[in-house]
N, C-alpha and C positions, 0 to 999 in steps of 0.2 A: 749396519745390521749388528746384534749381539752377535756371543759368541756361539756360534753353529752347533747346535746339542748333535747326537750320537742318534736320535730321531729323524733328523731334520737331514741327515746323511743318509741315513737308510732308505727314504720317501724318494730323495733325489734319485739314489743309485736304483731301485727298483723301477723308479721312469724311463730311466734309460735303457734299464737292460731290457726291458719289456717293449721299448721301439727298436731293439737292433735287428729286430725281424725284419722289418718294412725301412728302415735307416735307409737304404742306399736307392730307393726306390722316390724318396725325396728330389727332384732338380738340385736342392742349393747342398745334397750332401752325395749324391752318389755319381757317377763319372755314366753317360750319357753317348758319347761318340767321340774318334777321332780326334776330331776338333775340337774337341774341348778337352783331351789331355795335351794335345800339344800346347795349348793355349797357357794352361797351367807351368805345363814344363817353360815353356819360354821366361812365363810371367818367376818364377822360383830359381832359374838356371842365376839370375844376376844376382840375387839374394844370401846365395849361399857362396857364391864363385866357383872355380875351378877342384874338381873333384880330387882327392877322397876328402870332405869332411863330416865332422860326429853332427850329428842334428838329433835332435828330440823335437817330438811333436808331443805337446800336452795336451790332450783331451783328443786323443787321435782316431777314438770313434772306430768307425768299421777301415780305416787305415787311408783316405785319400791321399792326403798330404806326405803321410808315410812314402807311398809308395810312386808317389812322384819322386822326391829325392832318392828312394831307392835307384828309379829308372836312371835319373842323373849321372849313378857311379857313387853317391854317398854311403853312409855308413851309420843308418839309420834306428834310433830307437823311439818306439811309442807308448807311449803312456795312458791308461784311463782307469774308473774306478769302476766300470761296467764292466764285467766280466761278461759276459755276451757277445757286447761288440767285438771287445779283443778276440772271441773265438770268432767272428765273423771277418776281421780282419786279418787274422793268422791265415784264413782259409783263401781268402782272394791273393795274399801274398806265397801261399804256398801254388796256387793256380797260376800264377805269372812265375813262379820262378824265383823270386826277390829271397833277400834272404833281408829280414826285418826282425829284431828283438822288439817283441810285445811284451808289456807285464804290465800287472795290477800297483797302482800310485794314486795317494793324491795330490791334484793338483796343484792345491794350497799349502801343503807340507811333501814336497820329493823330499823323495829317499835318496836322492843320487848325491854324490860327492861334488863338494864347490867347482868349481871352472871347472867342468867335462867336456862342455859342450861350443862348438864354433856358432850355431847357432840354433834358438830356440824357437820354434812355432805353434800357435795357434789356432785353432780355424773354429769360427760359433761357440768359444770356449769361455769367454772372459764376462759374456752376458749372464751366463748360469751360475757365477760364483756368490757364494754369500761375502766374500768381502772380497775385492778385486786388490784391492793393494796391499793384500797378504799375497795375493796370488802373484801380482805382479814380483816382487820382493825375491819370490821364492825359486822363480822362471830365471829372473838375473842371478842368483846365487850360484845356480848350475850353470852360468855362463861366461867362458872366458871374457877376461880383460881386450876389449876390441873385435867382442863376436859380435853378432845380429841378434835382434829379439822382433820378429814377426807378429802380426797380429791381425787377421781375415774378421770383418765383424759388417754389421748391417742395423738400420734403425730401421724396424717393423713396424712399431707398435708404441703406443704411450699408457704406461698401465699404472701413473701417478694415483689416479678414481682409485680404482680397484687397490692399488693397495694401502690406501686408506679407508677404502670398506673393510678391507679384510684383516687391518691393525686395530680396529676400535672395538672399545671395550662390549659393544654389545652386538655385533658381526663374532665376535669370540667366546663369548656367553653363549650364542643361536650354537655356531658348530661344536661345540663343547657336547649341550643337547642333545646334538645330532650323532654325532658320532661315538659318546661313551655308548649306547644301545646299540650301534653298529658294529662296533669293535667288540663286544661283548658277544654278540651272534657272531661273529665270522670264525674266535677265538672257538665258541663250542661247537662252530659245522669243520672246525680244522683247517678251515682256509681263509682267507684275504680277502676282503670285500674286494674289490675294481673300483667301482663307485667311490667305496670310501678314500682310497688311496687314490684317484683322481683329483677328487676334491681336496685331500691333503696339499698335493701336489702343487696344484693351480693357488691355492694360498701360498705355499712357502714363494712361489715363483712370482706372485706380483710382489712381493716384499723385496726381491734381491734389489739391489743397487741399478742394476743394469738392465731388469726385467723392458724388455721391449728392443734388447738391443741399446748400445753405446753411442750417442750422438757421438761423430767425429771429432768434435771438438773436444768434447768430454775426455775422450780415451788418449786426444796426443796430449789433453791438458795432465792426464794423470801418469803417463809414463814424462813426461818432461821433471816432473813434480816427484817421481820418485828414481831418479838420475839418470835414468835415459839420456843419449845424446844424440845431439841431430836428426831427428826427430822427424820424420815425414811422412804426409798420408794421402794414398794413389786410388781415386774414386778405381773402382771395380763394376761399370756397369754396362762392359761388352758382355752382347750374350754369350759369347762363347765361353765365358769361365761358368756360364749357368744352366748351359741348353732349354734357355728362354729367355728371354727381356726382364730384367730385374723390377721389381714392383716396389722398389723401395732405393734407400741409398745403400751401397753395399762399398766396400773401399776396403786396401789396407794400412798398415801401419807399419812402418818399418825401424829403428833407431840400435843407436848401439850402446855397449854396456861400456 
């Protein structure tokens, strides 16, 4: 993908803060029963090892992942560019108890200083990037010499069609059309179309790299590729990590810096 304009950031971050209402209410993103946090906890306790270690979770959403290695004994900090979620996650983390550092990052350029971290995670993160191997790059840089870099991903969807519909020159010409008249009315009612920033949305999103989710293959090919080592990836399709039967292939990734 070109290089990501200051638009095409804003479209994205407005998606998301406008799903962190209903975020956790999701199966493959909000915690369901018992049984599926032990599940988690079990499946993260070997990943990270013996507690206290520093973890970052990037793109940490209303805080799942957070607040599993919180429960561990770690020493937890989360990252996203929703401001939304962070406050949805501040608040289930202040309801348990946890003490979790939330702040506003992107996840293609941290802010955080080189080796900080024992290790880094992921979870539905790496699909939404406009270019995954700036992201990946950026994950390792914050990450000690012999940490973990995590990575929870699933293949949904194949949206190769669609986004060659929505790349050609005359699918771009149509919304062009459509949307300077719309954006013009929304700009003089003082507010945002829905509509139109849907449809923004759903084009930027069949264009990313990974749009439909990262074939397995694809994702240990591209962390081996950008010096990951040892390299391994654990299908994920007990229901218990999901509070239902997975409709797809879901797995993670694991390797070291």
């Amino acid at each position: 993908m070109a290089r990501t304009s200051s638009d095409t950031i804003e479209v994205l971050r407005e998606h998301w803060n406008a799903r962190a209402a209903r975020f956790d209410t999701e199966a493959e993103h909000g915690l369901r029963s018992e049984e599926q946090r032990q599940a988690w906890l079990v499946l993260l306790a070997p990943i990270a090892g013996p507690a206290p270690k520093r973890i970052l979770d990037v793109g940490c959403g209303t805080g799942f992942l957070a607040m599993r290695f919180a429960e561990l004994g770690h020493t937890v900090t989360g990252v996203d560019f929703a401001p939304n979620m962070l406050d949805t996650a501040s608040e289930h983390a202040r309801e348990a108890g946890l003490s979790i550092e939330y702040r506003v990052d992107d996840a293609m350029h941290l802010s955080e200083p080189e080796q900080s971290y024992d290790v880094v995670i992921a979870r539905h993160v790496i699909w939404t990037m406009p270019d995954p191997r700036k992201a990946v790059a950026s994950w390792l840089r914050v990450l000690r010499h012999g940490g973990r870099l995590a990575i929870v991903e699933g293949k949904w969807a194949d949206n190769t069609a669609l986004a060659r519909a929505h790349a050609s020159p005359v699918r771009r010409a149509m919304n062009a059309l459509v949307e300077t008249p719309l954006s013009a009315a929304a700009r003089i009612r003082g507010k945002k179309s829905e509509t139109l920033q849907a449809r923004k949305y759903r084009r930027i999103q069949a264009q990313l790299p990974f749009s439909g989710g990262p074939p397995r293959d694809a994702l240990t090919e591209l962390l081996s590729e950008s010096g990951v080592r040892n390299v391994e990836a654990t299908p994920l399709m007990d229901a218990r990590y999901w509070g239902e039967e997975p409709r797809f292939d879901r797995y993670i990734v694991v390797g070291e810096r």
